[in-house]
DOTITI-77617 format. One record per residue (C-alpha): x, y, z; residue in one letter. Coordinates in steps of 0.05 Angstrom, whole numbers, padded with zeros to 5 digits, always signed. Example, Ala and Ser with C-alpha at 12.3 -4.5 7.8 and 13.67 -1.06 7.14 Angstrom:
<torvexs>
+00246-00090+00156A+00273-00021+00143S
</torvexs>
This chain:
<torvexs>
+05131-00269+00198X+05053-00250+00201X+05010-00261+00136X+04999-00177+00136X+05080-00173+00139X+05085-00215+00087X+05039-00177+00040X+05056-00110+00058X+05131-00119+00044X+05102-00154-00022X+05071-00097-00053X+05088-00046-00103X+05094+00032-00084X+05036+00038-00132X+04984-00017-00098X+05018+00001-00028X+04997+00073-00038X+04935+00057-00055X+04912+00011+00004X+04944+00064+00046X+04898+00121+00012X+04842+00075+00014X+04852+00063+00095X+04869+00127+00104X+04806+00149+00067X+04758+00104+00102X+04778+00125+00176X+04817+00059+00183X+04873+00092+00234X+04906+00022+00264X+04905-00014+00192X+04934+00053+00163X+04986+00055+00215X+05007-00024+00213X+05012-00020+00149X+05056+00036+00145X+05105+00012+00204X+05110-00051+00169X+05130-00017+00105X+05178+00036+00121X+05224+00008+00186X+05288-00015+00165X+05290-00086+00180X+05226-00141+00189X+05193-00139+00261X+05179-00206+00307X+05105-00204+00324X+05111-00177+00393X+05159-00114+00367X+05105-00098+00322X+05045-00103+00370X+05103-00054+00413X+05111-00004+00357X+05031+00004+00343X+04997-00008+00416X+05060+00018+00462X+05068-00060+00503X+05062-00128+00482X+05022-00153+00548X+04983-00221+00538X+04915-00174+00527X+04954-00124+00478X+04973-00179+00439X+04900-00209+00428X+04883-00136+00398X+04947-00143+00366X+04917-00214+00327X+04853-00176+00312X+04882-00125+00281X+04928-00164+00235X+04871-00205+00215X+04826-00145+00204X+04871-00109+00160X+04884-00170+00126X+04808-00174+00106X+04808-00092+00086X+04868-00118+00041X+04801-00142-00001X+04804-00065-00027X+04874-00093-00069X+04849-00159-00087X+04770-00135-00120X+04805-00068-00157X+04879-00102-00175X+04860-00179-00173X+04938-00184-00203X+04971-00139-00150X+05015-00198-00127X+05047-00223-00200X+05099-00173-00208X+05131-00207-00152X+05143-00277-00207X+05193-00220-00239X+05230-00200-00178X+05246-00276-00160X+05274-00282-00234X+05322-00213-00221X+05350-00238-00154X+05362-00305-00178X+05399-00269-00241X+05441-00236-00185X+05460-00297-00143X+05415-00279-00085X+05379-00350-00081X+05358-00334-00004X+05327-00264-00020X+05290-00303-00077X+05265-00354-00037X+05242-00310+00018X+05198-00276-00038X+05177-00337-00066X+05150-00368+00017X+05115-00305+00023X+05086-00296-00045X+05066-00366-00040X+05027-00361+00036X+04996-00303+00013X+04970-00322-00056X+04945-00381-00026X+04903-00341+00027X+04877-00287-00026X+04856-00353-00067X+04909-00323-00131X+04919-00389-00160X+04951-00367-00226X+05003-00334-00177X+05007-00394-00142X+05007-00438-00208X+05075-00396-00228X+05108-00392-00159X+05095-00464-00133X+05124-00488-00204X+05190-00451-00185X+05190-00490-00126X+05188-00552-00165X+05232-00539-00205X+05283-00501-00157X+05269-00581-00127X+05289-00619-00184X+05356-00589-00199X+05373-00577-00119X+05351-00654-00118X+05299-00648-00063X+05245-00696-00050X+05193-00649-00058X+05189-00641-00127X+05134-00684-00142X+05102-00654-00081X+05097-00581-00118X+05081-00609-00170X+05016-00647-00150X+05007-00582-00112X+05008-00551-00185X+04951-00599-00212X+04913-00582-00157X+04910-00504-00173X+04906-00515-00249X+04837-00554-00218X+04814-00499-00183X+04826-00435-00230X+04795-00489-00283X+04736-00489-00245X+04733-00424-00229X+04732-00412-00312X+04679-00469-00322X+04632-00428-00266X+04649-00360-00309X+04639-00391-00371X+04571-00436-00347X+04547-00372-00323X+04564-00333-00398X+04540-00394-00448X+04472-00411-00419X+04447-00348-00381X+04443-00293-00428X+04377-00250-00434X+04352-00275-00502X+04365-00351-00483X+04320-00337-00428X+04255-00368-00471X+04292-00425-00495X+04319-00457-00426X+04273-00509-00406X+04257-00541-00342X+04300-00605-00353X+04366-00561-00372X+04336-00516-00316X+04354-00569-00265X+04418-00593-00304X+04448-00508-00301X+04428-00520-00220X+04452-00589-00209X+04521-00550-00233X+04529-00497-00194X+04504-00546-00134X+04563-00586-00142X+04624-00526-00121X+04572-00500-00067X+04614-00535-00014X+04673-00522-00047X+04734-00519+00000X+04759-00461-00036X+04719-00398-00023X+04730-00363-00081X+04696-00428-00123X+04635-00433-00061X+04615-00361-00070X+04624-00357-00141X+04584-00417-00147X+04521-00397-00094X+04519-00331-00139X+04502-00364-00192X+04459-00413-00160X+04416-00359-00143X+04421-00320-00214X+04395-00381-00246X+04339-00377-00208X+04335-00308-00215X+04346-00295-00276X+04293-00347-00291X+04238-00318-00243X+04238-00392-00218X+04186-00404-00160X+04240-00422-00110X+04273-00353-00120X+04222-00322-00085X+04211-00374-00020X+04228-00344+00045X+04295-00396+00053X+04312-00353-00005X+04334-00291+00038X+04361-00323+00089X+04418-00360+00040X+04429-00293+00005X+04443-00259+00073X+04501-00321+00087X+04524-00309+00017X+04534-00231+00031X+04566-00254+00096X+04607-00299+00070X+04629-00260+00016X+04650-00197+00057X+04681-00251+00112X+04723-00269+00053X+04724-00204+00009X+04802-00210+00006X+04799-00275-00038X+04805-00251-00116X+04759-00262-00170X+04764-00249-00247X+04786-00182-00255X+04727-00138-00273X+04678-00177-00235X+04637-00128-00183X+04613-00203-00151X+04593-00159-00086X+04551-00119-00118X+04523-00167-00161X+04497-00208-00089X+04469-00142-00067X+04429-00135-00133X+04403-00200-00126X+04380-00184-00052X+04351-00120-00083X+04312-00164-00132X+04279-00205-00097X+04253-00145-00043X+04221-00108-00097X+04192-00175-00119X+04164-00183-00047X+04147-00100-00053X+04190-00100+00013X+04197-00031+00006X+04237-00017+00073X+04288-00069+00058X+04290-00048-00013X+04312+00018+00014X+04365-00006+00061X+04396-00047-00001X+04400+00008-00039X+04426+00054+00009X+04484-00008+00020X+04492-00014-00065X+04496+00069-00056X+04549+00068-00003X+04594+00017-00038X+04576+00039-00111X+04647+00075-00119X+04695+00021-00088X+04713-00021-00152X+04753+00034-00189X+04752+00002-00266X+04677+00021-00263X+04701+00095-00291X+04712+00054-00350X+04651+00023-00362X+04583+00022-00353X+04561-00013-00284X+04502-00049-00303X+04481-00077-00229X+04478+00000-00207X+04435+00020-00264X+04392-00030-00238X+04393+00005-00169X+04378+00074-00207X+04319+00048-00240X+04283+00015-00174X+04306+00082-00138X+04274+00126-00191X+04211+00086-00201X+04195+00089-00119X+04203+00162-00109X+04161+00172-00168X+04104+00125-00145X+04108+00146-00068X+04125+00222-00081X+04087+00228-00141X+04051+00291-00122X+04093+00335-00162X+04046+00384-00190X+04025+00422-00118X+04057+00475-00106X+04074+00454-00034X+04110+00389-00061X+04182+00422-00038X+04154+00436+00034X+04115+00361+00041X+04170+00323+00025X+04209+00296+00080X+04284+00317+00091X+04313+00250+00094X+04275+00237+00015X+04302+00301-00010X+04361+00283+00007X+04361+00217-00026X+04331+00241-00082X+04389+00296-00094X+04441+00240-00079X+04403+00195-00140X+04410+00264-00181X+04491+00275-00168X+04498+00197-00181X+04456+00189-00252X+04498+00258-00272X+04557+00225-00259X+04543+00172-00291X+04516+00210-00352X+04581+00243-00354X+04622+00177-00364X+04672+00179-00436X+04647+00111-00440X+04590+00126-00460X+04618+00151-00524X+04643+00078-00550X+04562+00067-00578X+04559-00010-00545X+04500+00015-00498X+04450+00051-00525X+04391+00027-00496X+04420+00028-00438X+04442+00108-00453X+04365+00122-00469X+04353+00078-00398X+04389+00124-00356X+04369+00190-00391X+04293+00163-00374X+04310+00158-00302X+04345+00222-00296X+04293+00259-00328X+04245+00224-00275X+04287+00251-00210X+04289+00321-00252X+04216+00323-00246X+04216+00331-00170X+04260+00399-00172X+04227+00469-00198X+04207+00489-00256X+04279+00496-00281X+04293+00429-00278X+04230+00400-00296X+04235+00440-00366X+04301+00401-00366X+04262+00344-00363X+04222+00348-00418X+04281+00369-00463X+04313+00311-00446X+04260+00268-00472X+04237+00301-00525X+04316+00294-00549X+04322+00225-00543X+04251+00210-00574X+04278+00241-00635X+04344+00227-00624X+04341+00154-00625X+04276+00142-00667X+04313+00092-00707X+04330+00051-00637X+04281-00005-00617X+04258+00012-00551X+04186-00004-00560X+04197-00026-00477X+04212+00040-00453X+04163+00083-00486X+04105+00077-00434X+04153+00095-00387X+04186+00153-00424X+04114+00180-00439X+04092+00175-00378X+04152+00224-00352X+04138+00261-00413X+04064+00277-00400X+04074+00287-00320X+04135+00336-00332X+04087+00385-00385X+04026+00378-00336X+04067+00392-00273X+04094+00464-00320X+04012+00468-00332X+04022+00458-00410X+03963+00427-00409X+03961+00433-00488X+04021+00391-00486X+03999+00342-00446X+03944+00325-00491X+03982+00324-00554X+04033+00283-00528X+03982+00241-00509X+03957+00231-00580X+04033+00216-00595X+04035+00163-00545X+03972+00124-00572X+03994+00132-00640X+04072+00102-00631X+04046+00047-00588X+03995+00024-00619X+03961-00003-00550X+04022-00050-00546X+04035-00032-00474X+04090-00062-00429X+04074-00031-00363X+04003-00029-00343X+04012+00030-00295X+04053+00067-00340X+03986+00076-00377X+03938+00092-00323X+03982+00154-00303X+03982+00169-00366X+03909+00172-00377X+03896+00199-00299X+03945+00265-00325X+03902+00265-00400X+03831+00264-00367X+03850+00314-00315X+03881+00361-00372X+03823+00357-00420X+03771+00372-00358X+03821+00433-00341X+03822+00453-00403X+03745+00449-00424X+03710+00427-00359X+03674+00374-00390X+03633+00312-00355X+03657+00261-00399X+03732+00263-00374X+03708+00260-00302X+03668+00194-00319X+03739+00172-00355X+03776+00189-00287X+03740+00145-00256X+03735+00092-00298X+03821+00095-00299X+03812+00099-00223X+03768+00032-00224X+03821+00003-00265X+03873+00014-00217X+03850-00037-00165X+03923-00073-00164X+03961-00006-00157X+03950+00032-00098X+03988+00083-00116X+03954+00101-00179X+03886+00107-00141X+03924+00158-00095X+03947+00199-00158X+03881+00195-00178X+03845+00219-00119X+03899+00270-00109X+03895+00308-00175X+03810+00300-00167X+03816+00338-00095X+03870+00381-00102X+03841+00411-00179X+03767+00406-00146X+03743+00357-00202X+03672+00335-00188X+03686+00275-00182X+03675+00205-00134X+03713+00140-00117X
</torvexs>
């Protein structure tokens, strides 16, 4: 019996119906139909019936498609193993009730299956429990394979120990306020760690271990993070990884996107702003797979949000003209509305509720009110509301980090309304709360570039064109501050030269 057979026939009617939704759902006709004509005929099929029953003949070149489908839908069985990592354990309880029974072969057919197909999914606390029944089943049938299972035993206990030592490396020495206190020395110990599972034969332990190969260095903002050989392994790891996306990992861990994130850090590192694009647009498309994330907050994709958020607001930044709507390209609008639907959505979560992420809260209301500002007039009032709330709201928080940022939204959403009076009294807000402590250079120089143009609006005086100027000056390392800059000097006729 095929490996597909085997794991079809194993599942529940819950976890059956939903890889059959989920193939159905993703266009996945031949998987959705093999699956289904292995679950509802009345006895098991030879391989050659089955290729019969879904291609109409079983000639030599029928049955090659036959193999690559088997294998294929195998592979989309990655769907069951990332959302229900334990979808094969309730089968340890059905051995137990046919054994109660009498009905030793029917329990031992279970068991051979369960066992092939925990092994190939990598589910070695499933295969910890079903290979000791084999032992034992050994012992008191007196077989000579007893010891056998049982090394076999020792040898998954190794690897799912492993697997917890890379989970638990990963937990006790990369955490964001250790980040200061890891030197070089336990630098190179943390790498020397990982470096030892990296040709792991077990692919769950190799990929687990590469990810956090790279994290280290990541997380870090070590030199060799950002070498060109860097890219090149991430884009095996990805491969890897979805060449292997039916093997299970701790349940709860999003490990693809976590890879993608990584690939997304280092582009905006390298202010690769095509590829940065195409990995979000990937991170976008998958973002919805891994169904527990309705239950929490998914931190990797708030990551995504905020590099999203922060290019369309440097590239389309122009969003006090009133032909902004009519410039912008189609394909950006439509981005932008997708970021929209996705930060609501997100907004919306109960989680949220539970008060374990409030920075995080105040985060994503930042970047929402940032995509609000490039809608009309409606939703950049929205905006402002939004910020104003949480700047009042959550006064008592300390997120001295974010208020540059939240400022700067601030101050662009009044002077794209023309509250120009706003704009400047804000602006005394904003020096006043931050004391000069800045975090983001830029963040400032838009803020000043909307302050100088507001006061000359407002009064028409010299000494705010001289200050526009000396911001633009300033800007030498952003480019796309000097563009805001010129663009608010032509477009509001301010006598003024670059």
């Amino acid at each position: 019996m095929i490996s597909i057979q085997k794991q079809v026939l194993l599942l529940s009617d819950f976890h059956f119906k939903e890889f059959s939704d989920y193939l159905l759902n993703t266009n996945a006709d031949l998987p959705y139909k093999l699956i289904n004509t292995i679950r509802f005929s009345k006895r098991p099929h030879e391989s050659d019936e089955l290729c019969q029953l879904i291609y109409g003949d079983s000639a030599e070149k029928t049955k090659r498609k036959f193999l690559q489908l088997t294998h294929h839908t195998f592979k989309l069985s990655g769907f069951l193993s990332r959302n229900y990592t334990n979808y094969l354990k309730h089968n340890l309880q059905i051995i137990e009730e046919l054994l109660s029974k009498g009905e030793k072969k029917k329990a031992n057919d279970v068991a051979e299956w369960l066992y092939d197909v925990a092994e190939k999914i990598e589910d070695y606390t499933t295969l910890i429990e079903v290979t000791k029944f084999f032992a034992q089943q050994s012992f008191i049938t007196e077989s000579k394979d007893a010891n056998k299972y049982h090394k076999k035993v020792d040898e998954y206990i190794e690897y799912e120990r492993i697997k917890n030592a890379i989970y638990l490396y990963l937990r006790e020495n990369l955490f964001f306020k250790g980040k200061e206190n890891i030197s070089k020395a336990q630098a190179n110990k943390d790498l020397a760690f990982f470096n030892q599972y990296t040709e792991h034969k077990s692919n769950s332990i190799n990929l687990l271990a590469r990810f956090g190969k790279y994290y280290e260095l990541s997380f870090l903002s070590h030199p060799d993070f950002f070498k060109q050989e860097t890219l090149k392994s991430l884009d095996e790891l990805e491969r890897d990884f979805l060449n292997n996306a039916h093997v299970c990992f701790h349940y709860l861990d999003d490990m693809y996107f976590k890879i993608l994130g990584l690939r997304l850090q280092l582009n905006v590192n390298n202010n690769n702003t095509d590829s940065m694009l195409q990995e979000v647009k990937k991170m976008n498309n998958i973002s919805s797979f891994l169904k527990f994330w309705s239950s929490y907050i998914n931190i990797p994709e708030i990551f995504s949000f905020s590099v999203q958020a922060s290019h369309y607001m440097s590239s389309y930044a122009f969003i006090f003209r009133q032909d902004y709507h009519s410039t912008l390209p189609g394909d950006i609008k439509e981005n932008i509305l997708y970021l929209k639907q996705k930060l609501e959505s997100e907004l919306s979560k109960n989680c949220w509720n539970d008060g374990e992420y409030i920075i995080k809260l105040i985060n994503l209301k930042c970047f929402y009110a940032a995509v609000l500002l490039t809608g009309d007039d409606n939703d950049k009032a929205k905006s402002v509301k939004i910020l104003e709330d949480t700047l009042v709201s959550y006064q008592q928080i300390p997120f001295q980090k974010f208020l540059d940022g939240m400022f700067s939204t601030l101050i662009m959403g009044y002077f794209s309304l023309q509250q120009y009076d706003k704009v400047i009294s804000t602006y005394k807000r904003y020096k006043k709360i931050t004391s000069d402590q800045i975090v983001v250079k830029e963040n400032d120089l838009t803020i000043d570039a909307y302050y100088f143009t507001s006061q000359y609006l407002t009064n028409q005086r010299k000494q705010y064109t001289e200050k526009l100027k000396s911001t633009y000056n300033e800007s030498d390392n952003f480019d796309h501050i000097k563009n805001l800059i010129s663009e608010l000097g032509n477009y509001y006729k301010i006598p003024v030269s670059f």
